[in-house]
Each structure stands twice: as C-alpha cells, then as structure tokens.
FILOFI-986459 format. One line per 2 residues: number of its first residue (from 1); their letters; for each residue y, x, z of C-alpha. Coordinates in Angstrom, 3 decimals, decimal comma. Example, Ala and Ser with C-alpha at 12.3 -4.5 7.8 and 13.67 -1.06 7.14 Angstrom:
1) AS) -4,500 12,300 7,800; -1,060 13,670 7,140
***
This chain:
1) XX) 28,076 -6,987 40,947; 25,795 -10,015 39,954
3) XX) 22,311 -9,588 41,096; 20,162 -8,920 37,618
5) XX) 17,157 -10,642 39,413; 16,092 -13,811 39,747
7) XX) 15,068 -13,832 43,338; 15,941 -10,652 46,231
9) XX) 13,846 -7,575 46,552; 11,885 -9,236 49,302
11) XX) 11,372 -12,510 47,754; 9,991 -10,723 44,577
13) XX) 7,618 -8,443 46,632; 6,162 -11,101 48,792
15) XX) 5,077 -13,210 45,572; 3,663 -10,591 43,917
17) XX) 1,519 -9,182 47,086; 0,749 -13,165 47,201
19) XX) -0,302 -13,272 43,367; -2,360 -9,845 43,460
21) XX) -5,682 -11,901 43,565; -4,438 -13,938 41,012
23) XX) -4,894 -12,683 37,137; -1,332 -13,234 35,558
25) XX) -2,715 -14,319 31,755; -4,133 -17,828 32,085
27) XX) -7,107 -17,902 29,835; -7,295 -21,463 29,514
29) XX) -3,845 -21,939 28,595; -3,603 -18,655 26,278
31) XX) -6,900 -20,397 24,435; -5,563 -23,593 24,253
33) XX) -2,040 -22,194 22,720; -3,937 -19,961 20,376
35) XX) -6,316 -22,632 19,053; -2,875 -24,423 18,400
37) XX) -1,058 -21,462 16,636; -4,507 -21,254 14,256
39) XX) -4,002 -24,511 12,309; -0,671 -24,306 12,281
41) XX) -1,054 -20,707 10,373; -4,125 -22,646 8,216
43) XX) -2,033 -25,313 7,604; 1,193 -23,313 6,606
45) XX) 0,242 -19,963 5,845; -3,197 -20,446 3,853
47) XX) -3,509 -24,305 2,586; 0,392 -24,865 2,122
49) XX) 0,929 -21,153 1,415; -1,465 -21,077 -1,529
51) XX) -0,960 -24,234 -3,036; 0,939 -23,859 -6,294
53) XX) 3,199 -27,485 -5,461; 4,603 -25,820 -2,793
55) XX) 7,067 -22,721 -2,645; 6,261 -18,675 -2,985
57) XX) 9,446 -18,556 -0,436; 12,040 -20,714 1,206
59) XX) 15,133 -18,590 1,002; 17,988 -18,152 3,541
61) XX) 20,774 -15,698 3,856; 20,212 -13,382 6,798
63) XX) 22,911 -15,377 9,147; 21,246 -18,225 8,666
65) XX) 17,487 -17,469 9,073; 19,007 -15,619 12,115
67) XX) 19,948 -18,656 13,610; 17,089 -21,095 12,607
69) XX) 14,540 -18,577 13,716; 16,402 -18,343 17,415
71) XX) 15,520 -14,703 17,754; 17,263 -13,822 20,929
73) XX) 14,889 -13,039 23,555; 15,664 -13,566 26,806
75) XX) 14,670 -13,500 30,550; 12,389 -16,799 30,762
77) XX) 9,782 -17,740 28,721; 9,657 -20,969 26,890
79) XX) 7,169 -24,125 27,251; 4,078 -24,145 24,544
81) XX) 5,381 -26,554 22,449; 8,667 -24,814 21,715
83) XX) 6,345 -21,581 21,030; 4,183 -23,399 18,298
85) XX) 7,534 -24,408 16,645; 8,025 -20,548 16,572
87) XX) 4,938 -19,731 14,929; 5,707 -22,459 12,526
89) XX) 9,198 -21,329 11,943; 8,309 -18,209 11,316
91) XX) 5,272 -18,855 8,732; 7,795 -21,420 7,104
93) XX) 10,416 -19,320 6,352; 8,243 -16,178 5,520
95) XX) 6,915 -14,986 1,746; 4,192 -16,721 0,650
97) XX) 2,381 -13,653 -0,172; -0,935 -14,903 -0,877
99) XX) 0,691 -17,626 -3,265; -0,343 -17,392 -7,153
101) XX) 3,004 -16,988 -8,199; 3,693 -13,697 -5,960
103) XX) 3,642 -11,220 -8,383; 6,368 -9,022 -6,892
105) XX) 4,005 -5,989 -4,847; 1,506 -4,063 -5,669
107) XX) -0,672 -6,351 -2,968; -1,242 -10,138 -2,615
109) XX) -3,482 -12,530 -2,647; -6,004 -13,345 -0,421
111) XX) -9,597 -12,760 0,714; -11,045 -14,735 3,535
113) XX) -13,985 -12,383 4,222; -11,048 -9,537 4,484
115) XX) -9,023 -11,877 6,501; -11,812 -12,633 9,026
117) XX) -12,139 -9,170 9,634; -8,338 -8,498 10,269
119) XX) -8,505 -11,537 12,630; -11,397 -9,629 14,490
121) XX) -9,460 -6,364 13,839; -6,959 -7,855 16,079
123) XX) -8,956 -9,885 18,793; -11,178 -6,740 19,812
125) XX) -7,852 -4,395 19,861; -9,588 -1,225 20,123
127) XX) -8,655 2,378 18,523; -10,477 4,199 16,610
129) XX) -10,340 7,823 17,866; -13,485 7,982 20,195
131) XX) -17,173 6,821 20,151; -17,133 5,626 23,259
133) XX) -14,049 2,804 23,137; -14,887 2,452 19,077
135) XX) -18,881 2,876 18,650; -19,216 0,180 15,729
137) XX) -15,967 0,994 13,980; -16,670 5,235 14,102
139) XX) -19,764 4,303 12,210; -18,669 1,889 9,754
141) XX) -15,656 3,841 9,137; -18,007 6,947 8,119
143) XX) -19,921 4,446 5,953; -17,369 2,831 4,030
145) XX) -15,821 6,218 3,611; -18,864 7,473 2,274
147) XX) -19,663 4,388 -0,349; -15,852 5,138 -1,886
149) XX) -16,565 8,713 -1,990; -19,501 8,106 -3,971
151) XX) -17,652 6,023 -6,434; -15,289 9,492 -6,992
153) XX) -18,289 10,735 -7,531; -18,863 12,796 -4,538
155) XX) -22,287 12,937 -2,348; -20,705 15,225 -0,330
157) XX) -17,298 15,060 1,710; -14,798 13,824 4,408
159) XX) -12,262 11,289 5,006; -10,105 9,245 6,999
161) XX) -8,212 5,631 6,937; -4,166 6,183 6,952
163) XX) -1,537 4,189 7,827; -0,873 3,654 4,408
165) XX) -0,590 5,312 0,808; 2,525 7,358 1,580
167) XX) 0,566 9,128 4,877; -2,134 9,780 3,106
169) XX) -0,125 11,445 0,323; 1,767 13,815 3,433
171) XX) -2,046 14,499 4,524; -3,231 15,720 0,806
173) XX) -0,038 17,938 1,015; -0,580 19,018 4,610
175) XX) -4,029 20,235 3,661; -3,475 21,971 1,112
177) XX) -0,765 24,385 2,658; -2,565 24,384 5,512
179) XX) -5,765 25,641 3,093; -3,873 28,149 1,120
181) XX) -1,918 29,213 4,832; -3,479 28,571 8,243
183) XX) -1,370 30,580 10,116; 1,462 27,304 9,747
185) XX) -0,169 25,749 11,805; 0,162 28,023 14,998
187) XX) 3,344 29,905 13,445; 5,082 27,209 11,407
189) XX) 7,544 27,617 8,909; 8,780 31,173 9,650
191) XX) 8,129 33,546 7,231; 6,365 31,641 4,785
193) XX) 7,084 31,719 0,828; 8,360 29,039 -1,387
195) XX) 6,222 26,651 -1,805; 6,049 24,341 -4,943
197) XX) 4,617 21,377 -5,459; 3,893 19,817 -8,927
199) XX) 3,945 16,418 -9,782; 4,300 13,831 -12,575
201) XX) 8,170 12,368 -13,050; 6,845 8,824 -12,842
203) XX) 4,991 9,544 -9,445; 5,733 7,512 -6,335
205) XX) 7,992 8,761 -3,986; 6,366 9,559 -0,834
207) XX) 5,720 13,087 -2,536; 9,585 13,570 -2,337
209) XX) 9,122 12,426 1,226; 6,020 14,063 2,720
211) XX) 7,573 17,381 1,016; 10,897 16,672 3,294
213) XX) 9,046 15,472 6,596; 6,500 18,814 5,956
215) XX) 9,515 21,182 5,808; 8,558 22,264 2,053
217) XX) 12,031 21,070 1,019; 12,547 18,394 -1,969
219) XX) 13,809 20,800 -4,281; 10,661 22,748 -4,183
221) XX) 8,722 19,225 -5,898; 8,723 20,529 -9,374
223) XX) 8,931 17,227 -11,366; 6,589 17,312 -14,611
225) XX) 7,482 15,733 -18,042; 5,453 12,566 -18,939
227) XX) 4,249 11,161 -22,349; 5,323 8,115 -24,091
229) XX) 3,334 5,676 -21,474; 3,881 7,487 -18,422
231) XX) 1,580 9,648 -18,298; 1,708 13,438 -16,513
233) XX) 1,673 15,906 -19,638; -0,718 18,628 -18,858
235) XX) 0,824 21,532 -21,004; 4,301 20,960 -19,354
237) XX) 2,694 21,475 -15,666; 0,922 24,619 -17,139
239) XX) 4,312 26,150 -18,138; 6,397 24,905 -15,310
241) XX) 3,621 26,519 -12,766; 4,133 29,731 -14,790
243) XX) 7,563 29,356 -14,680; 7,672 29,237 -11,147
245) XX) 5,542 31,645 -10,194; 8,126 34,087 -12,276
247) XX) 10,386 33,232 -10,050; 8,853 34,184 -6,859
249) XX) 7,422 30,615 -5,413; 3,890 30,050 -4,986
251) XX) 2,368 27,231 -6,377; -0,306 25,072 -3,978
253) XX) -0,306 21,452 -4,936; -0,616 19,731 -8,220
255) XX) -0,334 15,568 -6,962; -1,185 13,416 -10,062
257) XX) -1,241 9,241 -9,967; -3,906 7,397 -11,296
259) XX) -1,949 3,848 -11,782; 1,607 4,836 -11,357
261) XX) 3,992 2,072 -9,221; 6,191 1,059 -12,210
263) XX) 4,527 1,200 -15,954; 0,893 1,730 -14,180
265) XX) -0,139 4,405 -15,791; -3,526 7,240 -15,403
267) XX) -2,386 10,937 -15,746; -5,006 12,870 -17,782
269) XX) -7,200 14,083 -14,856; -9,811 16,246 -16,726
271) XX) -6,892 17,819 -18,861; -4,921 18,661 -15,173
273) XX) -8,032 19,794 -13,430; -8,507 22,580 -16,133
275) XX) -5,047 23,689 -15,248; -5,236 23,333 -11,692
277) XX) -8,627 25,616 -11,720; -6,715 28,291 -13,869
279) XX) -3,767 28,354 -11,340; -6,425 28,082 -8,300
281) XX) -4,214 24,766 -7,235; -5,080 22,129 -4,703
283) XX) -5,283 18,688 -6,870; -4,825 15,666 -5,315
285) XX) -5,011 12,113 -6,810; -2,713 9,311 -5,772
287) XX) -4,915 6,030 -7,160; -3,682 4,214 -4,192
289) XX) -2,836 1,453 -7,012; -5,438 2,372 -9,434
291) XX) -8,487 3,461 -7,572; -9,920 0,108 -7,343
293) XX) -10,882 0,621 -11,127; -13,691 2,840 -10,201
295) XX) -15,652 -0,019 -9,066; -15,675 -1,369 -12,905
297) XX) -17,989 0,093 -15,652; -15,757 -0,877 -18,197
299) XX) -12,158 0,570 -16,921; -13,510 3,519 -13,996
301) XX) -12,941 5,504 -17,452; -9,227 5,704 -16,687
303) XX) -10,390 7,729 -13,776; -12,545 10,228 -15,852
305) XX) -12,206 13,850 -14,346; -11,399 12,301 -10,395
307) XX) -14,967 14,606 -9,147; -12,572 17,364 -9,788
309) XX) -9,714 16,770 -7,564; -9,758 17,920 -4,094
311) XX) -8,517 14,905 -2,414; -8,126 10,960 -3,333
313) XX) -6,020 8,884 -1,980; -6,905 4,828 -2,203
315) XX) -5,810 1,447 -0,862; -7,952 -0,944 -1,315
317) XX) -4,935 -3,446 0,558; -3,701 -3,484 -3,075
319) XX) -5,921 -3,848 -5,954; -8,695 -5,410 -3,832
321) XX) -6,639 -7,422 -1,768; -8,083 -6,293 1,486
323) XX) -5,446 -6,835 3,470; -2,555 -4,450 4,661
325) XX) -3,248 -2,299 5,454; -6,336 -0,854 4,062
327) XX) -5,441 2,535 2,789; -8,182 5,381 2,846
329) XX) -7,609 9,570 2,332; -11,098 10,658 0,688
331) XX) -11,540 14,770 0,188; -14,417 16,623 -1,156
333) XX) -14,294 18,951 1,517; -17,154 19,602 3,367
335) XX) -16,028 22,641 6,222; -13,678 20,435 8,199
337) XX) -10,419 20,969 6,661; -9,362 17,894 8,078
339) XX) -10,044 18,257 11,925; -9,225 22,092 11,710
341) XX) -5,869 21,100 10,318; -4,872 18,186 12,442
343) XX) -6,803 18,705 15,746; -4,930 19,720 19,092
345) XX) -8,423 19,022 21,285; -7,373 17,022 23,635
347) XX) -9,581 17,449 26,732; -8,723 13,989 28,110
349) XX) -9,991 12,250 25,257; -12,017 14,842 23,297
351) XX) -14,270 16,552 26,148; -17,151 18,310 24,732
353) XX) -19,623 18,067 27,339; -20,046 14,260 27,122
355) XX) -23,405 12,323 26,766; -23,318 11,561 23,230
357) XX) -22,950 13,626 20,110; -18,856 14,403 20,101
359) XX) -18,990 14,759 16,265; -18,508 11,134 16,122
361) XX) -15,039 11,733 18,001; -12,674 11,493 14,759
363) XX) -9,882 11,080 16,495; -9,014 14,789 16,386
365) XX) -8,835 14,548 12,238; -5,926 12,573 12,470
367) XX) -2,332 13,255 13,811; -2,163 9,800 15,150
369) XX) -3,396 9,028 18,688; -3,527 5,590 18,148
371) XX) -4,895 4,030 15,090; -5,711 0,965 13,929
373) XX) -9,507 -0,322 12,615; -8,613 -0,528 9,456
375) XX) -12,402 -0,436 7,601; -13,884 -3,981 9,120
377) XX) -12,371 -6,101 6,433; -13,253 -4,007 3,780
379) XX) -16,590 -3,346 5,196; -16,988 -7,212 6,064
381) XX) -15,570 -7,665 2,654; -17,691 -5,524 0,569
383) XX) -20,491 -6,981 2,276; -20,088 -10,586 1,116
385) XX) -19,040 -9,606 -2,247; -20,515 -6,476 -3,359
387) XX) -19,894 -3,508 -5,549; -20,181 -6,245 -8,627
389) XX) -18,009 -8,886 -7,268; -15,507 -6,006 -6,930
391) XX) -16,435 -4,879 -10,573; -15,383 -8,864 -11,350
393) XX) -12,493 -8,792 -10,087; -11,501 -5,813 -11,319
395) XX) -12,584 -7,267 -14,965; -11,004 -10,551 -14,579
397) XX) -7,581 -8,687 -13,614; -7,460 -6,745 -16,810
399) XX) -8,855 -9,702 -18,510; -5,478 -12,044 -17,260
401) XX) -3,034 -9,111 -17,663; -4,145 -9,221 -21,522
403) XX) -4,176 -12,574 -21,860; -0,521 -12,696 -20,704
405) XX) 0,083 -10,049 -23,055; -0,753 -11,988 -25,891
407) XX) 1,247 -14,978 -25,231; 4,241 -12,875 -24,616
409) XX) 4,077 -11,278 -28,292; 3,780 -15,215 -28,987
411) XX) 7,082 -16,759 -27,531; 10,259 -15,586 -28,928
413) XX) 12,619 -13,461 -26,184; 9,699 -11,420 -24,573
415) XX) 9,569 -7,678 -25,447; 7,361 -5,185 -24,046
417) XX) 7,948 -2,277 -22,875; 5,067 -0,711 -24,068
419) XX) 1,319 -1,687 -24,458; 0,116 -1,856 -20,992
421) XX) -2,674 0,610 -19,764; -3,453 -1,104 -16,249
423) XX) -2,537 -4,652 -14,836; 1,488 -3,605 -14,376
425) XX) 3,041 -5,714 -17,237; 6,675 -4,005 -17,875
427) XX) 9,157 -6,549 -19,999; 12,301 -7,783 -21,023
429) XX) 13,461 -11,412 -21,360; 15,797 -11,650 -24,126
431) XX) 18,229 -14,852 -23,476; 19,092 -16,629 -27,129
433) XX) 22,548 -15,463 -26,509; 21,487 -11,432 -26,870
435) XX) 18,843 -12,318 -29,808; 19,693 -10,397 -32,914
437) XX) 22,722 -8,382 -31,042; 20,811 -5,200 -30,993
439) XX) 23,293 -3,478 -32,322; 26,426 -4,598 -30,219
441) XX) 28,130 -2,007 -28,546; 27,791 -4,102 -24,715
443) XX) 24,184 -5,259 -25,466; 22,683 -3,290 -23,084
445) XX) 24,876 -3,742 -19,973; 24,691 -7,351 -20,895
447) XX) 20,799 -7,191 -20,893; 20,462 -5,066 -18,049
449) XX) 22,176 -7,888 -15,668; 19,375 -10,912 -17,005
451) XX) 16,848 -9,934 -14,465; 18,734 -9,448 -12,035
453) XX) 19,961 -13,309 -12,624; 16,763 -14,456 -13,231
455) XX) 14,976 -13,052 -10,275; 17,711 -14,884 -8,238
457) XX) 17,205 -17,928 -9,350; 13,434 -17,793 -8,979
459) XX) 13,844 -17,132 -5,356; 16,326 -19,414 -4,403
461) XX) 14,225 -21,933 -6,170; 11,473 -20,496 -4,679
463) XX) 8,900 -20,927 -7,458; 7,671 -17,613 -8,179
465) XX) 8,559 -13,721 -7,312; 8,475 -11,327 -9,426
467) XX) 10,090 -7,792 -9,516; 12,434 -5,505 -11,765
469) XX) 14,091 -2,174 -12,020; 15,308 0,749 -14,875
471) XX) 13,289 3,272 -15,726; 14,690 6,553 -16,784
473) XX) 17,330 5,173 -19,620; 15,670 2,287 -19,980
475) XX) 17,833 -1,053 -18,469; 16,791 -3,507 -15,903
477) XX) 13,185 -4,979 -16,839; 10,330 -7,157 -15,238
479) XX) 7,325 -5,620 -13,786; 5,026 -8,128 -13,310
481) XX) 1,593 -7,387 -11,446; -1,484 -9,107 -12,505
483) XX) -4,310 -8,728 -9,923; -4,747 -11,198 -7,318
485) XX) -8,164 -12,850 -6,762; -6,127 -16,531 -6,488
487) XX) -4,657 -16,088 -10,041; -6,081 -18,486 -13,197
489) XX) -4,944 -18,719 -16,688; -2,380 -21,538 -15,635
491) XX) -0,488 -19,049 -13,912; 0,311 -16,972 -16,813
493) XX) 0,941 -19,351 -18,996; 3,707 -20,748 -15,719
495) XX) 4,955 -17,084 -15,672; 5,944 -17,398 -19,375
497) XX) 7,405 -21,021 -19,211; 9,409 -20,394 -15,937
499) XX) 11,489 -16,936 -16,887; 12,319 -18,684 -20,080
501) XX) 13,723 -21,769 -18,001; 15,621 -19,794 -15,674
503) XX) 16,918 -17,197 -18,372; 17,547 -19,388 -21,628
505) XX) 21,240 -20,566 -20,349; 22,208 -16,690 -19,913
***
C-alpha cells in the first residue's frame, strides 16, 4: 500500500520534536496576508460591491463556479498570492448583498459601525457563556438586552441572543411547555398530553419546525385564519382553542408575527392577548422582521399590545441591518425560566464557588455551549447612531416603500397585491401581452410563469435581485423589500424601469 505520508514515522517525529520551540502560525506572515485579504474585501466586497455600476451578482451554474472557485482541498497548502486570488474569487463571484439593488431577503445593506464590530467579533474569538473568558461581552449583552426590552415596554425581564429567528422561535415554544410542564424536562415526552400550538396561517415556518424538533408533532400547530392583509384573526384562535380543548388537547402556546415574511403584516396583539389571558396561554411574538419598528414614534403603533406577550423574538440583522446574525429572544420573565429550563450545570464551566459573582455565567440559559458574540455590533452600532438614528431609518424605510408605491399605481402593468402595511411590497408585473386578458381561461398560468422569467433574467444580468412566490391561491408575485440604509429614491424609481425592461417582451 502507498504510504499516505509525506515523509516516514521517524522523519515526521524528529521534525516535530525539532519544531516544538518553534510556534507553527507565523505572525508576520499571517499579518502581512491578512492586511492583503482586507483591501481586497474593501475593494470588492464594500466599494465595488455597493456601487450601483457594478453587478448585485455575477452568475454561474454550479459546475462552473465549481471549477473557477478550485474548491478541492488538498494535502499542501498554497503560496500567498494564489490565496489572495481565493479571497478575491470568492468575493467576486458571491451576492452582492449590501448592493442597493438587493432587495431579495429580509436583510441587506450595510452598516460600517455594525461591520466593525463583527470584524472585532471575529478577531477576539471568544464565547460568550462565562464571565471569566467573556467579561465585556456578558455585560454588554445584559445591556443591550435590557435597552430592547425597554422598547417592549418591559423594566423588568430576561433574555438571550440566538442563533437566529427560527431558534429563538423553538426557545419561546420550549418555555412555554416547559412552564405549563416541568417534569419534561427530567421525564420527557412520556406521558404527556397533546399539546397544541396556535398560530397565524401566514406565520413563518420555523413554528412547523421547532414543533417537529420539540417532539410536539406538526399536526398539533393549529393554523389560524387570517384577514384580508394577513393578519391573525383573533375570534378564529378563540374558537379553534375551544375547539381543541373539546377534543382532549391542551392548549399552551399562542405564536403571533408582528411583520410576517411574505405580505409583512402585524397580527392584532392587544385583541390576541385578551384571548390568550382568557385561555391562560403562553403568547409569544415573532417581530424578528418587524420589531425594529418599535424604535419609531410614528410606526411602534403596529406593535401596540407587545407588553403583553410573554416572550419577543427580534433580529435586528434584518430591519436594522446589523449584520447576520443579530437575532435576540427577549421574555418578561423575571424567576429564571430561562436557565431553569435550559441549564444542565456544568461543573467544569459553571462552578459555583468561583471568585466572582456566577450570576454573570449565562451560559447555562442557553442549550448551546458555544455561542457566538453576537451584541458588539449592535451595541457598537447603537452607540454611534442612537435610538433616533434608528427611529430615521426606520422612517425613511416606510417613507421609500411608499414612495415606490405610488409610482407603481403610476406605470401601467404594476398591480398590487394589496396596500402594504410594512416595507414588504407584494406585486405583479403585467407584460402588454396579458393586459386586458383577465378573463382568458390560461391567464393565470400564463401570469404565474412572468416572475419566474423575469427574476432570471435579472440575475443572469446581474442588475438587481429581487424575490417571488404564491400565496395561498394567489399566482407567482414579487415581494420586494424596502429597508436598507444604502437605498435612495433612484433606486425605486430603477426597480420600476428595470422589471418593465426585462418583462415587456413576455
């Protein structure tokens, strides 16, 4: 058999007893290289990447950007100049996210105060689940916890930075069974009743998910009718709770969305609260899209009734454009539901005889071991801008998504959806070919394959991204997310210019 190794047994042992004075990572070089790497991502990734002459994406099919990208690894390393072409290659051929014309997510965008932060994030690698390896990050986690908290309207509480929207979601749902039933956690799953959870039709679908990965079982989400523009309706959830209670389940969680992922709509809080109070039912708030609203005096009153709920969760990677990922569980809890429910006390890392308060260990609250800093660029962020330049932002979002509105009710072929509630603009292009065929008997399977078409184009021309789906009956149609900081009035009017170039031949 061919000898896997480079060099025999002995050779390699003899080097490395030779090299054990000898630090492997060359600082100099590492420096040097990195230095490097940074104005190449400047160059390409935030002056080239955010300039509106240049492209939201360079597209390749999958064989292709296989091969240009080399991604085989192997069992040498390369030289530094063939590395930097990597890093090049790779910002090159990646989406522009932080481009104008990337309207496709629910994040993008850039802020540089964020972005220093993430860089940080990254350079002092720590985790946050002890004081003593994470001192300044347990602390400013707590604070920027507590300032979003009191924008819920909360002086009181607890909370914790997730992994993203969908985990905090499974955490809402884990405390809540875990409120109603302790015993799961020691026992698990044997013996306990049907559980149901409630939530809107139009919610995202990490409640489906968290329900499966929690053992609760998908059937037992209990999907609740929703008005006209998406909306949770409040008297349906009343009688479906009755309803199931009839039948022997037990009701625990009612999970409503403030900015839903499609149409962006608020479900009636105050109106769901009452119900959840008469049912004695956990409520939980998804506003991982919407939450950012709270910081604005003139649209936090889409949020009206959030000091009820029992938990909130919010990424402030999305409206904000902190950064992925930013996303933050807040609960009004003040007995500590959260540790009690997730803790497993450690005593390697969570010894309560050390030197310093061990309250500050929050490590325990999560059911990660690892976890990323994610508060420093929000922190750093919020810092430089304040709890007005947030408000501004907010403002100047809603201000662009109406602005866009109007000109769409201007230009012949655009038809809304519906009036928009938040920033999510939901819309059909009509092509002059399907204009005043209404009433044909194809019309809409021939409409439902234009933005499909369309968004091809615009990425293999790489000018602009923006997404689509059906909704319920309703065929294919745009979704098109106004929010990011970069954005200006020229952009909307592109928005409206561009679809009709690369539809009007359909």
């Amino acid at each position: 058999m061919a000898n896997m190794f480079p060099d025999s047994f002995e050779g390699q042992e003899s080097r490395i007893l030779r090299d054990l004075n000898e630090p492997l990572v060359d600082h100099a070089e590492g420096q040097l290289f990195l230095n490097d790497a940074f104005k190449i991502i400047m160059e390409e990734v935030l002056c080239k990447g955010t300039d509106i002459k240049q492209k939201v994406c360079e597209w390749k099919e999958p064989e292709e950007l296989s091969l240009l990208l080399d991604l085989e690894l192997r069992a040498t390393g390369e030289p530094r100049e063939r590395l930097l072409q990597r890093v090049k290659d790779v910002a090159k051929y990646s989406i522009k996210t932080s481009h104008p014309r990337f309207f496709n997510q629910l994040f993008a965008g850039v802020d540089y105060h964020a972005l220093a932060g993430r860089f940080l994030t990254e350079a002092l690698n720590t985790n946050l689940f002890t004081y003593e390896v994470a001192p300044v990050f347990v602390l400013m986690e707590n604070e920027v916890l507590r300032g979003m908290r009191q924008l819920v309207g909360w002086t009181e509480g607890d909370g914790i930075f997730c992994p993203g929207g969908s985990v905090s979601n499974m955490y809402a749902m884990n405390l809540a069974r875990y409120q109603l039933l302790p015993d799961v956690k020691r026992q698990g799953l044997f013996g306990l009743p049907r559980l149901n959870v409630f939530t809107s039709s139009e919610s995202h679908y990490s409640v489906k998910k968290a329900a499966a990965f929690l053992g609760i079982g998908t059937d037992n989400v209990i999907f609740v009718k929703v008005d006209d523009g998406g909306r949770m309706d409040p008297v349906d959830l009343d009688e479906k709770i009755k309803l199931a209670k009839s039948q022997g389940a037990v009701p625990f969680l009612v999970s409503c969305t403030c900015g839903t992922t499609v149409r962006g709509a608020f479900d009636p809080l105050d109106l769901i609260a009452d119900v959840c109070e008469k049912h004695k039912l956990w409520m939980h708030v998804d506003a991982a899209w919407g939450g950012s609203v709270l910081f604005s005096k003139q649209h936090a009153h889409l949020m009206k009734g959030v000091n009820r709920a029992n938990s909130v969760a919010w990424n402030p990677h999305k409206m904000l454009a902190t950064g992925l990922q930013c996303s933050a569980l807040l609960l009004q809890d003040t007995m500590n539901l959260l540790r009690n429910c997730h803790s497993a006390n450690a005593t390697y890392l969570f010894q309560q005889d050390k030197f310093y308060d061990v309250k500050f260990d929050v490590g325990d609250k999560s059911v990660q071991c690892s976890r990323k800093v994610d508060c420093l660029k929000f922190w750093l962020m919020w810092k430089a801008v304040g709890s007005n330049g947030f408000a501004d932002r907010v403002d100047k979002a809603f201000s662009h998504a109406g602005y866009l509105v109007d000109q769409m009710k201007k230009r012949e072929g655009f038809c809304l959806l519906q009036e928009p509630e938040f920033v999510n603009i939901c819309f059909w292009f009509i092509p002059p070919s399907l204009r005043g065929k209404e009433g044909n008997a194809d019309y809409q399977d021939r409409l439902a394959k234009v933005a499909p078409v369309i968004k091809e184009r615009m990425m293999k021309q790489g000018t602009m991204m923006v997404g689509y789906q059906p909704l319920g009956n309703k065929v294919n149609f745009f979704r098109l997310v106004v929010f990011s900081p970069v954005l200006s009035q020229k952009d909307m009017d592109f928005v409206i210019d561009e679809i009709e170039r690369l539809g009007n031949d359909l």
